[in-house]
CHARMM internal coordinates of N, CA and C (Angstrom, degrees):
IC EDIT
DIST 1 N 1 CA 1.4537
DIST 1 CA 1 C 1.5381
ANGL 1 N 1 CA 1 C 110.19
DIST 1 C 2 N 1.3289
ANGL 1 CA 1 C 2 N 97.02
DIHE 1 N 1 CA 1 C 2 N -48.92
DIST 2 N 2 CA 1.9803
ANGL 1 C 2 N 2 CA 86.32
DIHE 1 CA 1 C 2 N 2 CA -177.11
DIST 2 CA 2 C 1.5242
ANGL 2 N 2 CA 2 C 122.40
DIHE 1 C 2 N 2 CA 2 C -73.59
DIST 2 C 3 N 1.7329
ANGL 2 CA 2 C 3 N 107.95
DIHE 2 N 2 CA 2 C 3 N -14.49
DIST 3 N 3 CA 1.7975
ANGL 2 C 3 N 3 CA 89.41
DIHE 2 CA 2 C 3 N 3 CA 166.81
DIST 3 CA 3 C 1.3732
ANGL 3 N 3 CA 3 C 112.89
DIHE 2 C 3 N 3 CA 3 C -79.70
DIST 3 C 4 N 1.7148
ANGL 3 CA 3 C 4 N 131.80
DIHE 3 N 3 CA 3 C 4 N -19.81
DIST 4 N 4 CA 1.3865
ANGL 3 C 4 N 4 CA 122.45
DIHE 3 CA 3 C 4 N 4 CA 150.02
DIST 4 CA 4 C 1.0182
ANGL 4 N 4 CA 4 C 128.81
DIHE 3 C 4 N 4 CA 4 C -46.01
DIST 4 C 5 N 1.4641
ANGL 4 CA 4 C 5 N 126.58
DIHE 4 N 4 CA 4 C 5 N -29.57
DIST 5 N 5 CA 1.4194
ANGL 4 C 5 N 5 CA 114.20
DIHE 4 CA 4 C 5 N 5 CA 168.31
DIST 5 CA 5 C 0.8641
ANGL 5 N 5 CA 5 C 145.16
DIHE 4 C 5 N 5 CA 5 C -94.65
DIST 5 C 6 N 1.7039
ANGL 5 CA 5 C 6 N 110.35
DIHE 5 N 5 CA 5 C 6 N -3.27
DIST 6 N 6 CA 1.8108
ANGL 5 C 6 N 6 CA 135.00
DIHE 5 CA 5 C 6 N 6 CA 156.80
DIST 6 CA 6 C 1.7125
ANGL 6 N 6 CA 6 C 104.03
DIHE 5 C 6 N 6 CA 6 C -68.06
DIST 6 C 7 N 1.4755
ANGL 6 CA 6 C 7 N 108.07
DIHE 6 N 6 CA 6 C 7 N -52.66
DIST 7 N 7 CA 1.5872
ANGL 6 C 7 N 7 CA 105.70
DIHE 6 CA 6 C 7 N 7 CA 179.32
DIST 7 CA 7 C 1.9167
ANGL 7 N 7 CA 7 C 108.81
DIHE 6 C 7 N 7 CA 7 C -65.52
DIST 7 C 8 N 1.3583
ANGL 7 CA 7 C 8 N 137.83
DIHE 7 N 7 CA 7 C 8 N -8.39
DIST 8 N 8 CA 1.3515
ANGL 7 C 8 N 8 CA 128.17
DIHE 7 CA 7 C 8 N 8 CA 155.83
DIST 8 CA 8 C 2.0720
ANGL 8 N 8 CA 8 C 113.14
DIHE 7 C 8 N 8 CA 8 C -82.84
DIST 8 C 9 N 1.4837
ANGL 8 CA 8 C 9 N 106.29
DIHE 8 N 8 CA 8 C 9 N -36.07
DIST 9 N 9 CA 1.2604
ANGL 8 C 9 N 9 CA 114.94
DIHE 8 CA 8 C 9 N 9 CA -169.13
DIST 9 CA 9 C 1.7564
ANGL 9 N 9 CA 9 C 98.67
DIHE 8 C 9 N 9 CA 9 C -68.85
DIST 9 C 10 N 1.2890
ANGL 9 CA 9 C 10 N 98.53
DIHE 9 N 9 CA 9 C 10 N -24.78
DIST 10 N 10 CA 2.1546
ANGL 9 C 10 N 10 CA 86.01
DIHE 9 CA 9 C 10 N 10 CA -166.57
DIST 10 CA 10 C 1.7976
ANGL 10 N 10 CA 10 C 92.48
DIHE 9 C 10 N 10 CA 10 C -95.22
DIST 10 C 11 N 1.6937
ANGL 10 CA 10 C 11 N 102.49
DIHE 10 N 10 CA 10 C 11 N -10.74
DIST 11 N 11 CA 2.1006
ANGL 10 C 11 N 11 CA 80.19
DIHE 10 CA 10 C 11 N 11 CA 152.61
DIST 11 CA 11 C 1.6892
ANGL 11 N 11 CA 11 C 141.57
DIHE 10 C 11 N 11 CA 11 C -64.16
DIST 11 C 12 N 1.6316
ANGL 11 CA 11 C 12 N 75.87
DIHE 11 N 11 CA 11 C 12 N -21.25
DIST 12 N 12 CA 1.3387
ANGL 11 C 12 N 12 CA 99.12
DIHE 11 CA 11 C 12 N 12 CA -178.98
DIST 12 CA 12 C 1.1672
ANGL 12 N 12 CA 12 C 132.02
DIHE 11 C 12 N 12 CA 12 C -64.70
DIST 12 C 13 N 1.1702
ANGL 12 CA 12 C 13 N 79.23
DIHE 12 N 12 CA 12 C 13 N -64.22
DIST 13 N 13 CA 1.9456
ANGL 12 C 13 N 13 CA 109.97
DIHE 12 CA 12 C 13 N 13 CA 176.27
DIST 13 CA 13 C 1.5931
ANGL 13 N 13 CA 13 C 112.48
DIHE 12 C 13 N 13 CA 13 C -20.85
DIST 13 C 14 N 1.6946
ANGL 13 CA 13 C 14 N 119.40
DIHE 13 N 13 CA 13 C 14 N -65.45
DIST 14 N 14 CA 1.1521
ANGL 13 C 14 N 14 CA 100.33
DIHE 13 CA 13 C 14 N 14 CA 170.44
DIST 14 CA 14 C 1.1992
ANGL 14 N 14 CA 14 C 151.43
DIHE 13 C 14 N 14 CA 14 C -69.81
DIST 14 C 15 N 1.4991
ANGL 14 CA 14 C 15 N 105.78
DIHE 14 N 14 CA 14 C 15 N -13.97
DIST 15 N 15 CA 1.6053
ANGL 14 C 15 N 15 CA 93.80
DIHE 14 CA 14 C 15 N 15 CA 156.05
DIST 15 CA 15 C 1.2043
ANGL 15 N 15 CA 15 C 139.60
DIHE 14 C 15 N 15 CA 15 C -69.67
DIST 15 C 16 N 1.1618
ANGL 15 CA 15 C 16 N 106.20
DIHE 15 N 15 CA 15 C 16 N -7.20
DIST 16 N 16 CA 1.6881
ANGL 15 C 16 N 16 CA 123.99
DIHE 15 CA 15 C 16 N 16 CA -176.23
DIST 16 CA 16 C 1.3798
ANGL 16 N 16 CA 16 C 97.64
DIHE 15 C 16 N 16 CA 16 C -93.06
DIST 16 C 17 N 1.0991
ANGL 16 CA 16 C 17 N 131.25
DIHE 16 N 16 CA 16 C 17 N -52.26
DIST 17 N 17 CA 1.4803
ANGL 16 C 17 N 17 CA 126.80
DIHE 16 CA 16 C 17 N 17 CA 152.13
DIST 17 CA 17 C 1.0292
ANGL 17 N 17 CA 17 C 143.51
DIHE 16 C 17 N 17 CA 17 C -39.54
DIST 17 C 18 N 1.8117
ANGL 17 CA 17 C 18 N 129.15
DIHE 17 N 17 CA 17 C 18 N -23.77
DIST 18 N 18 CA 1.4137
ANGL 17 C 18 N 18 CA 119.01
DIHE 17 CA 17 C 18 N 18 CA 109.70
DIST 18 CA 18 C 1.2360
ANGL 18 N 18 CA 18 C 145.96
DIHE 17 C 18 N 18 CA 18 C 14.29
DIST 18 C 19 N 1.5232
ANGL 18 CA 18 C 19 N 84.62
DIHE 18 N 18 CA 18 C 19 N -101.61
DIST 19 N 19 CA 1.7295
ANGL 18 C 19 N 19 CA 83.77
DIHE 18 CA 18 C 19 N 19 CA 164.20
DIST 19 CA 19 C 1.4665
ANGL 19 N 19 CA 19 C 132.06
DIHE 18 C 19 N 19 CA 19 C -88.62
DIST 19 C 20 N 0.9736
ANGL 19 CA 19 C 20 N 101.93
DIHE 19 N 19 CA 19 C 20 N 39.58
DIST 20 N 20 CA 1.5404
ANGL 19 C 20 N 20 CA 106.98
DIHE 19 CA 19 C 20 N 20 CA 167.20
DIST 20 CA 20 C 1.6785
ANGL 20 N 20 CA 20 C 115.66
DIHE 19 C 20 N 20 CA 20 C 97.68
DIST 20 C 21 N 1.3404
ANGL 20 CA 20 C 21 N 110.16
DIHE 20 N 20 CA 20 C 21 N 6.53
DIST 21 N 21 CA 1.5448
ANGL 20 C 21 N 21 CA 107.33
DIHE 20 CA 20 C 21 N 21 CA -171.74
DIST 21 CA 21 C 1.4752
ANGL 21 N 21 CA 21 C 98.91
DIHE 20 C 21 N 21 CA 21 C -124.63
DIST 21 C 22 N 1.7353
ANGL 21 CA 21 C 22 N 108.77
DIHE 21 N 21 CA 21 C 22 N -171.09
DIST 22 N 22 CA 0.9489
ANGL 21 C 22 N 22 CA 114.38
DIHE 21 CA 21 C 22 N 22 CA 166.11
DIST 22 CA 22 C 1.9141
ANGL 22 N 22 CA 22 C 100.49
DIHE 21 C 22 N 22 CA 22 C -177.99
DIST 22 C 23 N 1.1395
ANGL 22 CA 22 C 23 N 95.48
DIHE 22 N 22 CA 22 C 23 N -174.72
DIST 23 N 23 CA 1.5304
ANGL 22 C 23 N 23 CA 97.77
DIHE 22 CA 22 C 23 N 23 CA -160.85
DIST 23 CA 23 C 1.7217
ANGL 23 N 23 CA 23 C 98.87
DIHE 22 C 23 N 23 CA 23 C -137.96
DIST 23 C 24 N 1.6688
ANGL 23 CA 23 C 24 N 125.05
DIHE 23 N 23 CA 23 C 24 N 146.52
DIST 24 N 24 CA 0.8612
ANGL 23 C 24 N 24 CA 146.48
DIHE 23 CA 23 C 24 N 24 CA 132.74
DIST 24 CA 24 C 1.7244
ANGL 24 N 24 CA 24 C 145.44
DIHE 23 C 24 N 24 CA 24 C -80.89
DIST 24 C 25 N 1.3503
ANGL 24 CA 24 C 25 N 107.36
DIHE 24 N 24 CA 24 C 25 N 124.14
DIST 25 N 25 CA 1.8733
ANGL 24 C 25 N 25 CA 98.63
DIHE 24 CA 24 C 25 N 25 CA 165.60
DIST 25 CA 25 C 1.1662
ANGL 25 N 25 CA 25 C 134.99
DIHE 24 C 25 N 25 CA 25 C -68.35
DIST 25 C 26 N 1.1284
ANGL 25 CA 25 C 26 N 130.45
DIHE 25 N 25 CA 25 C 26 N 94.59
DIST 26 N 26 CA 1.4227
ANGL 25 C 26 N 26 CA 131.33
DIHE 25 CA 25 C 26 N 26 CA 154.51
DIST 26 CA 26 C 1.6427
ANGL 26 N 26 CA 26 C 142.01
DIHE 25 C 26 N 26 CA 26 C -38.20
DIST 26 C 27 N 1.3164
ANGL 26 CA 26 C 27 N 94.13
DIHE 26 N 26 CA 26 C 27 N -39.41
DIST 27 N 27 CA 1.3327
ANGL 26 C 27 N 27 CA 107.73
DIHE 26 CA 26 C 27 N 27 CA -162.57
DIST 27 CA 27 C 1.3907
ANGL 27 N 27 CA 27 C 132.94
DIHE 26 C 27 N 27 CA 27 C 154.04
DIST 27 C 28 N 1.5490
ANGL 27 CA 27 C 28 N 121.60
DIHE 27 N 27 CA 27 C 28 N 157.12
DIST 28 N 28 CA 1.7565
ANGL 27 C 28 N 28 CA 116.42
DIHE 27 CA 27 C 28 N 28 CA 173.49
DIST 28 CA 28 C 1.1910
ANGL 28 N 28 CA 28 C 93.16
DIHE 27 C 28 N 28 CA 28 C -150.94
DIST 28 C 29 N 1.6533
ANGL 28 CA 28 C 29 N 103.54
DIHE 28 N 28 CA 28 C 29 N 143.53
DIST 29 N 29 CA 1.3520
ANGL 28 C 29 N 29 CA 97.47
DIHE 28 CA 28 C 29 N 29 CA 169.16
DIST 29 CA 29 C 0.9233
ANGL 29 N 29 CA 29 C 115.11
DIHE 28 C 29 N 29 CA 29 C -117.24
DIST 29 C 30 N 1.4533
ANGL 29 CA 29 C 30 N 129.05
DIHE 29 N 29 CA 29 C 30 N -163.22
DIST 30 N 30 CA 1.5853
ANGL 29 C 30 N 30 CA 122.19
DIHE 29 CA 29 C 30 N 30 CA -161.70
DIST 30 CA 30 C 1.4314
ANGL 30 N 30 CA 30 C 120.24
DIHE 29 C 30 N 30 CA 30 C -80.85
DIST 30 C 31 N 1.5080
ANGL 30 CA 30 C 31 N 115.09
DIHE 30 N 30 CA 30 C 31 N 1.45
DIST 31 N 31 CA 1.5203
ANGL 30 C 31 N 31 CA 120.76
DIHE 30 CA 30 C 31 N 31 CA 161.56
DIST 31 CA 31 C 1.6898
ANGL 31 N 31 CA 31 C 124.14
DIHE 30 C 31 N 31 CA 31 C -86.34
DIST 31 C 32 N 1.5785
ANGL 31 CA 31 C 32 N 92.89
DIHE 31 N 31 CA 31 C 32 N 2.38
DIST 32 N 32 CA 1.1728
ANGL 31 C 32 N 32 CA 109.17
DIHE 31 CA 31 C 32 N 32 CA -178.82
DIST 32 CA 32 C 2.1349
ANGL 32 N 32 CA 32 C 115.87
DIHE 31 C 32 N 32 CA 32 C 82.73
DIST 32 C 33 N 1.5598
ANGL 32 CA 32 C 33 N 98.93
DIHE 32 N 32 CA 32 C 33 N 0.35
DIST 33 N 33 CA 2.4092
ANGL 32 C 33 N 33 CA 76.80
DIHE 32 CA 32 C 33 N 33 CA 173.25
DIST 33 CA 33 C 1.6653
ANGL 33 N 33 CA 33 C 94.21
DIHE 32 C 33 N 33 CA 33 C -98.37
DIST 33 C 34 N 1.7449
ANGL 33 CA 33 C 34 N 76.07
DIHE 33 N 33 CA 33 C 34 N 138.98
DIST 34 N 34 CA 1.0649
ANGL 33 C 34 N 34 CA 93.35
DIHE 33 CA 33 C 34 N 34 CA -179.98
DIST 34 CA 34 C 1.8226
ANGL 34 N 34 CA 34 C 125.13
DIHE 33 C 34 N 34 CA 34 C -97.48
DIST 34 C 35 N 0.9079
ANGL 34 CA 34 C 35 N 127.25
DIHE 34 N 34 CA 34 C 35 N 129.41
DIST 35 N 35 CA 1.2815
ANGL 34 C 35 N 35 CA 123.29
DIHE 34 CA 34 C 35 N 35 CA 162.50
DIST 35 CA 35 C 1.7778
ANGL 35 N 35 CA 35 C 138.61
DIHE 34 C 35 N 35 CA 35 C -80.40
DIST 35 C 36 N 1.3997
ANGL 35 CA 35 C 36 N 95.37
DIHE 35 N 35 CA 35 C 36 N 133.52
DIST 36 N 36 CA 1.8759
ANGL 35 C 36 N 36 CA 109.30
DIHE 35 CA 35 C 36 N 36 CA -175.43
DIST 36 CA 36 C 1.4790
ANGL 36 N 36 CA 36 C 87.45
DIHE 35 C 36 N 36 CA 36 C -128.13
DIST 36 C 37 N 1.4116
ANGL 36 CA 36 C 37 N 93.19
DIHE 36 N 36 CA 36 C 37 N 161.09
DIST 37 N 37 CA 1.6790
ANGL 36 C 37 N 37 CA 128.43
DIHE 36 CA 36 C 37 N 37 CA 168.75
DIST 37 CA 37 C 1.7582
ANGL 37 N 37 CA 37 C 93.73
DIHE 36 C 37 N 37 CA 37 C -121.39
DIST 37 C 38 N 1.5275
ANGL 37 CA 37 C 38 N 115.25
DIHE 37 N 37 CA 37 C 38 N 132.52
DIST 38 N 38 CA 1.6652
ANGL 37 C 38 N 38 CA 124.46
DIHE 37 CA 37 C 38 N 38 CA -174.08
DIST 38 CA 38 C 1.8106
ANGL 38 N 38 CA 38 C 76.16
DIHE 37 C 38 N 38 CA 38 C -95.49
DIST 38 C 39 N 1.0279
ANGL 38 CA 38 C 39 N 94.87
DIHE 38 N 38 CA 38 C 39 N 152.33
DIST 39 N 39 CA 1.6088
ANGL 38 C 39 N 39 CA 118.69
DIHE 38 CA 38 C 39 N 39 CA 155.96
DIST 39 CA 39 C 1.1299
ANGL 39 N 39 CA 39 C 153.14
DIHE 38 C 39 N 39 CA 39 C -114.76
DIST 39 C 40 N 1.4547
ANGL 39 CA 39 C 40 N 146.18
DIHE 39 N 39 CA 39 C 40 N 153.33
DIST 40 N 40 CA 1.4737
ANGL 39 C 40 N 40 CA 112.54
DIHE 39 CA 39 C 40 N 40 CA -176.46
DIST 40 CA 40 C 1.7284
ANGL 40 N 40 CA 40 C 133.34
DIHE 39 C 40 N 40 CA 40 C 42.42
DIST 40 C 41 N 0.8844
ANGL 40 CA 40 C 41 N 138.73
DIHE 40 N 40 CA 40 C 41 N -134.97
DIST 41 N 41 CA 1.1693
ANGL 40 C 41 N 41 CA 122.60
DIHE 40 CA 40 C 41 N 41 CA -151.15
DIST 41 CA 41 C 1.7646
ANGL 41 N 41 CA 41 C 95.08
DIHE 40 C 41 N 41 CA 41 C -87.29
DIST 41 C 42 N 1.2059
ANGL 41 CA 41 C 42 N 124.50
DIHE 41 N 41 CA 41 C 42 N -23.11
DIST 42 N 42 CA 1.5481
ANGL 41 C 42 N 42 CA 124.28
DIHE 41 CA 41 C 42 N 42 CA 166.24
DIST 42 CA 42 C 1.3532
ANGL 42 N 42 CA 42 C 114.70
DIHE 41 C 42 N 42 CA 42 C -36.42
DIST 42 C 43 N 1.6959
ANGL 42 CA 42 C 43 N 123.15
DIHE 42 N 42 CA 42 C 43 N -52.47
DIST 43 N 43 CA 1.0222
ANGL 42 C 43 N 43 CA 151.46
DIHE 42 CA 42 C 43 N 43 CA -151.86
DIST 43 CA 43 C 2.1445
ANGL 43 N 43 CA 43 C 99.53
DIHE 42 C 43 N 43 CA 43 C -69.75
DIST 43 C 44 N 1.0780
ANGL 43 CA 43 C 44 N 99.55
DIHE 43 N 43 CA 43 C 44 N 110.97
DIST 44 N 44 CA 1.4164
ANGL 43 C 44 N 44 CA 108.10
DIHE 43 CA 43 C 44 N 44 CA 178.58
DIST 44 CA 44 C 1.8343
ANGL 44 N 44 CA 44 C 117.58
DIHE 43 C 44 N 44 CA 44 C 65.63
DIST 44 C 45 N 1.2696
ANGL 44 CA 44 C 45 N 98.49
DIHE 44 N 44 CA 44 C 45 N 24.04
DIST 45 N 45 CA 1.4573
ANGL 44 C 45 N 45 CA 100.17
DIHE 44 CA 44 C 45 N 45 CA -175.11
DIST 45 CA 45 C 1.3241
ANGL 45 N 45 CA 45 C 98.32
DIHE 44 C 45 N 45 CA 45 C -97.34
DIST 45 C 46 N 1.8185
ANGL 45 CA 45 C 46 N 105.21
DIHE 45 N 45 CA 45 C 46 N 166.17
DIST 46 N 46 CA 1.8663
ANGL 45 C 46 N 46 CA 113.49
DIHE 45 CA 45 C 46 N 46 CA -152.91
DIST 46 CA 46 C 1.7580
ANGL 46 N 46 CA 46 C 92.15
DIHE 45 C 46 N 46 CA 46 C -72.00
DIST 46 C 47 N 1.1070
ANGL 46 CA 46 C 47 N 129.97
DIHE 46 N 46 CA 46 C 47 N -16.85
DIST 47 N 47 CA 1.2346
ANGL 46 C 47 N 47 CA 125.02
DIHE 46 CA 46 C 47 N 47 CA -145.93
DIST 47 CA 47 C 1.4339
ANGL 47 N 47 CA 47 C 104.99
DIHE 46 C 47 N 47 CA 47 C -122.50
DIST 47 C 48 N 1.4856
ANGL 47 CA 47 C 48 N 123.74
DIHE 47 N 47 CA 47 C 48 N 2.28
DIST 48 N 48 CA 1.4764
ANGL 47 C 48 N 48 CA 128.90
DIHE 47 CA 47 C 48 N 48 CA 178.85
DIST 48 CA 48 C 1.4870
ANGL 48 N 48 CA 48 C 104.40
DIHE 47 C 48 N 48 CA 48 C -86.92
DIST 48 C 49 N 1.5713
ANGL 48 CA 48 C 49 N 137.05
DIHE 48 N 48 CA 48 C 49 N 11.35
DIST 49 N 49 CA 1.3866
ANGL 48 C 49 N 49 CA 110.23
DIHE 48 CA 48 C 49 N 49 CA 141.58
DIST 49 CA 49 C 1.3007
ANGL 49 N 49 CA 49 C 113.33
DIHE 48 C 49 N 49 CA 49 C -88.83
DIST 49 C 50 N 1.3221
ANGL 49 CA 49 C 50 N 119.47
DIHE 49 N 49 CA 49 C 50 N -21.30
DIST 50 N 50 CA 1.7525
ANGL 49 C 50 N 50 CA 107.94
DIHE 49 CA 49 C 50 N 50 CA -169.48
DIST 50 CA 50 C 1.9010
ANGL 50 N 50 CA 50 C 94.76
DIHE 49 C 50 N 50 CA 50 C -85.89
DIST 50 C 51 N 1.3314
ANGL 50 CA 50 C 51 N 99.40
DIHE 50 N 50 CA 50 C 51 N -12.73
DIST 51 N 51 CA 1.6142
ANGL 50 C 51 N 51 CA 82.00
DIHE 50 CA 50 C 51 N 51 CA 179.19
DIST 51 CA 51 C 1.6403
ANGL 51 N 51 CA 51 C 108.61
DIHE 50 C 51 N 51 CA 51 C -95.49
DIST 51 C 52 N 1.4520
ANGL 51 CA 51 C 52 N 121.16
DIHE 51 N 51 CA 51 C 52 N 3.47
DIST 52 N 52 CA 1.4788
ANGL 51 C 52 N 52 CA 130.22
DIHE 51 CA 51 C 52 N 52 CA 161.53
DIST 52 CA 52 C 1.2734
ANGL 52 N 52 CA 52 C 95.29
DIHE 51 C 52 N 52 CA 52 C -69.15
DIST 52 C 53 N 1.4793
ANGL 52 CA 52 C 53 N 121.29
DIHE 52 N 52 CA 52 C 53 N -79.14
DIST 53 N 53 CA 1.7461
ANGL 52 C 53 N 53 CA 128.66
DIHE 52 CA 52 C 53 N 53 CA -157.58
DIST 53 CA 53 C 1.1784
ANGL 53 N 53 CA 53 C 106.71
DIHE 52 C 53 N 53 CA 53 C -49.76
DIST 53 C 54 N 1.7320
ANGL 53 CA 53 C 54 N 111.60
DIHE 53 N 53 CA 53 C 54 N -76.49
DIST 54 N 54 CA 1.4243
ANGL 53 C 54 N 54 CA 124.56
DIHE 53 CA 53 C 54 N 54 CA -147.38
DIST 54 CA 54 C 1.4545
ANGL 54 N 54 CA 54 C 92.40
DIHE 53 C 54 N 54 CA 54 C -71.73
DIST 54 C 55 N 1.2814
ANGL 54 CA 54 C 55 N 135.50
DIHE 54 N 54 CA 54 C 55 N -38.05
DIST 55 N 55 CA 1.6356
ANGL 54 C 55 N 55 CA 121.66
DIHE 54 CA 54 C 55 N 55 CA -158.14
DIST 55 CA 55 C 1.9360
ANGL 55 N 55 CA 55 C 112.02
DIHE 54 C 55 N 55 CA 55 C -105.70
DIST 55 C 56 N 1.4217
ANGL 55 CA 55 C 56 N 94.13
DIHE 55 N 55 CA 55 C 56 N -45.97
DIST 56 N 56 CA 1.3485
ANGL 55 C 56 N 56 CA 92.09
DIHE 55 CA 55 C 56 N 56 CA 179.50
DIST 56 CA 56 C 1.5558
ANGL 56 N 56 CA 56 C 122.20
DIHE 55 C 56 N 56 CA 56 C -84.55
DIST 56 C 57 N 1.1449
ANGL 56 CA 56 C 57 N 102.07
DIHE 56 N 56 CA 56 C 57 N -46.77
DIST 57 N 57 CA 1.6941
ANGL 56 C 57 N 57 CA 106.91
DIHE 56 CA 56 C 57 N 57 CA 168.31
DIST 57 CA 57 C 1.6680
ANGL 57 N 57 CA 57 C 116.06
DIHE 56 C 57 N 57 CA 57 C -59.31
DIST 57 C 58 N 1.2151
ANGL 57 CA 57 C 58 N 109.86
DIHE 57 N 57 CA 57 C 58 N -51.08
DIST 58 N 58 CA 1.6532
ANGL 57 C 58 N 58 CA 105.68
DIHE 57 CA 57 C 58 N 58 CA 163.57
DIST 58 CA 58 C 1.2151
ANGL 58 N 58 CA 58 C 125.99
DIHE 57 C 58 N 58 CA 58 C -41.33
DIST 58 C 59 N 1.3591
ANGL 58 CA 58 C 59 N 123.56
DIHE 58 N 58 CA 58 C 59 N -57.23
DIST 59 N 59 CA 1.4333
ANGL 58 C 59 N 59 CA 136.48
DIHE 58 CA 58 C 59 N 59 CA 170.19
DIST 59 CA 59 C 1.6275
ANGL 59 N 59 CA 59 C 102.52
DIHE 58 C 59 N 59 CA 59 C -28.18
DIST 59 C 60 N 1.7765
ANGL 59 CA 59 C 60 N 103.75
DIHE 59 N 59 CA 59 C 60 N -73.50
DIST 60 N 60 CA 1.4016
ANGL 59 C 60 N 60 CA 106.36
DIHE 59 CA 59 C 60 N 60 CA -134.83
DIST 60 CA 60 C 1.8044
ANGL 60 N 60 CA 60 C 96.04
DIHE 59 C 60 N 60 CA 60 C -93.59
DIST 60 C 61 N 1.5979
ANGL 60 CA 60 C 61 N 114.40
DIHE 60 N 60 CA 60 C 61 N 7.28
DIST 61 N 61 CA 1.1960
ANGL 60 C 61 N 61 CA 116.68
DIHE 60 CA 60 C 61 N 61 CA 166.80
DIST 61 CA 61 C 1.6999
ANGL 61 N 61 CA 61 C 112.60
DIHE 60 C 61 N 61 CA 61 C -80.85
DIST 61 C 62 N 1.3138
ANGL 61 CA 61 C 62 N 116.64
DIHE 61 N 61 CA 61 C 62 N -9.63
DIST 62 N 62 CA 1.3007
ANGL 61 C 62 N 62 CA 116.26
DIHE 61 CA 61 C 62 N 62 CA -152.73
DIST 62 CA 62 C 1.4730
ANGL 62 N 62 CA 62 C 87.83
DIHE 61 C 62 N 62 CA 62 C -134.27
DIST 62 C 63 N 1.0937
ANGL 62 CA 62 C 63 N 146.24
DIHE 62 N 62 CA 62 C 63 N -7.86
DIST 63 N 63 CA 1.5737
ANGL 62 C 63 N 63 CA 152.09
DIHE 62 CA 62 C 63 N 63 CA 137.54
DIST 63 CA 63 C 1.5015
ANGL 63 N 63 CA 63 C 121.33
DIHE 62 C 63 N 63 CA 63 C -66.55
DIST 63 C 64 N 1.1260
ANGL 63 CA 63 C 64 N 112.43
DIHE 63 N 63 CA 63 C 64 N -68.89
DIST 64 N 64 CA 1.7305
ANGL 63 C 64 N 64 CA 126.14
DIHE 63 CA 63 C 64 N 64 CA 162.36
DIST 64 CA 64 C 1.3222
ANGL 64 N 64 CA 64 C 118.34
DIHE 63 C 64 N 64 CA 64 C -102.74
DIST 64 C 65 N 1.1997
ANGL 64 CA 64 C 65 N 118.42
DIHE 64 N 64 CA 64 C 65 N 88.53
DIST 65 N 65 CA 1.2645
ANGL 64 C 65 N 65 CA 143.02
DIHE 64 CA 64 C 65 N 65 CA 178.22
DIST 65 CA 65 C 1.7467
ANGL 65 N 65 CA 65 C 96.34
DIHE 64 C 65 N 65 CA 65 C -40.15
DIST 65 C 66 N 1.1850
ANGL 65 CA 65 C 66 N 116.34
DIHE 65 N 65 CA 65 C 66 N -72.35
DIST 66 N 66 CA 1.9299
ANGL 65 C 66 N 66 CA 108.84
DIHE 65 CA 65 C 66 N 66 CA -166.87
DIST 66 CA 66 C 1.5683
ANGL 66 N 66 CA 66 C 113.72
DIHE 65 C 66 N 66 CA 66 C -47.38
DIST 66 C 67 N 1.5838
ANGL 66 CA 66 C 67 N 123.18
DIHE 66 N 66 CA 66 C 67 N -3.65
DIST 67 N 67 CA 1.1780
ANGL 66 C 67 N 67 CA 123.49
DIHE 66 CA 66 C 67 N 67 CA 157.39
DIST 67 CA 67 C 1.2309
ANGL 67 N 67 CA 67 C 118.27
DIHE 66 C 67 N 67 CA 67 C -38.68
DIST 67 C 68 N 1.3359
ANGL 67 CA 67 C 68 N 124.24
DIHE 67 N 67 CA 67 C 68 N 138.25
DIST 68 N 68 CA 1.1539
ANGL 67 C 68 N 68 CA 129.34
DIHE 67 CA 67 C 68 N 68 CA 166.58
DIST 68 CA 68 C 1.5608
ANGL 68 N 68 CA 68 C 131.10
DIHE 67 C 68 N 68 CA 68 C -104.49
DIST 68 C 69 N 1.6278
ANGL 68 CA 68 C 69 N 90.05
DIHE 68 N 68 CA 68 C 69 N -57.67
DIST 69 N 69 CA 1.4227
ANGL 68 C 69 N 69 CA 109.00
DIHE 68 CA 68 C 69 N 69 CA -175.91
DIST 69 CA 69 C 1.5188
ANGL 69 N 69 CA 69 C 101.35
DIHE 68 C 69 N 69 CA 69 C -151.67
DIST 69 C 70 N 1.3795
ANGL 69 CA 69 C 70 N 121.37
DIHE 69 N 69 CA 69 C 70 N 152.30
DIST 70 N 70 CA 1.7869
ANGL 69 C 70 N 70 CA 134.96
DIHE 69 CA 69 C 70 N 70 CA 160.66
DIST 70 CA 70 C 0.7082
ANGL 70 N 70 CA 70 C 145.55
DIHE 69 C 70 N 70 CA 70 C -87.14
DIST 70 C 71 N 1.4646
ANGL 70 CA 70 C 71 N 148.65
DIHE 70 N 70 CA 70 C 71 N 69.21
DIST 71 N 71 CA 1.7706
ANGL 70 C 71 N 71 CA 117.73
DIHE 70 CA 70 C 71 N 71 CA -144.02
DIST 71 CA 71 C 1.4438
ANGL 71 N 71 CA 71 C 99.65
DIHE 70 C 71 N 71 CA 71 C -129.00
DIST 71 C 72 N 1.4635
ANGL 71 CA 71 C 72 N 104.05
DIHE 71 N 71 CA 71 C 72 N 136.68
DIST 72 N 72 CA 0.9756
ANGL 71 C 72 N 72 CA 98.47
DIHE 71 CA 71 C 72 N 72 CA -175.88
DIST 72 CA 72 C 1.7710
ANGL 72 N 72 CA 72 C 123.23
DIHE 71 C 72 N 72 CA 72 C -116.38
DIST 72 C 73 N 1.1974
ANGL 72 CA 72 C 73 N 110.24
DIHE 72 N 72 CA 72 C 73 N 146.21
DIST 73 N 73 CA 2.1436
ANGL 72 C 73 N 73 CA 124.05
DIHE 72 CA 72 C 73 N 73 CA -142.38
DIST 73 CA 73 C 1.4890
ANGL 73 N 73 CA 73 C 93.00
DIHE 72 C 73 N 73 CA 73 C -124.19
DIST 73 C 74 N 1.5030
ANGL 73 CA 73 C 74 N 84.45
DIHE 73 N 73 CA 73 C 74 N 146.16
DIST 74 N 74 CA 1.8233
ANGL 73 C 74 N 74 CA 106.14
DIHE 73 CA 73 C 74 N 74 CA -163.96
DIST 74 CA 74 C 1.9460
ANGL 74 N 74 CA 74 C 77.43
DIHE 73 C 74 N 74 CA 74 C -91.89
END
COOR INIT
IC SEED 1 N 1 CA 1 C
IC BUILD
């Protein structure tokens, strides 16, 4: 499960890299939430929970199904 979710997360990556951010993996555990660290300009911006839920968690719920949840850790 977790190299599926590095191979959906590094789709990601560049759009967030765009605008100036980017994101790290942390981790999943065996209930499936997964953990990221946002980066750079991601990092504390007004819009990095809806870009946790709506974009990243959507993705990798609908790619890797045993996803559960996303959360993302300073």
């Amino acid at each position: 499960m977790e190299e599926k979710i590095k191979e959906v997360l590094n789709e990601i990556r560049p759009s967030l890299q765009r605008d100036g951010g980017d994101l790290e993996f942390i981790g999943v555990d065996q209930k499936g939430n997964v953990k990221i660290k946002l980066l750079g300009a991601c990092h504390g911006c007004p819009f990095s929970t809806m870009t946790t839920k709506n974009g990243i968690e959507r993705l990798l719920k609908e790619r890797v199904p045993e996803v559960t949840n996303v959360e993302a850790v300073d």
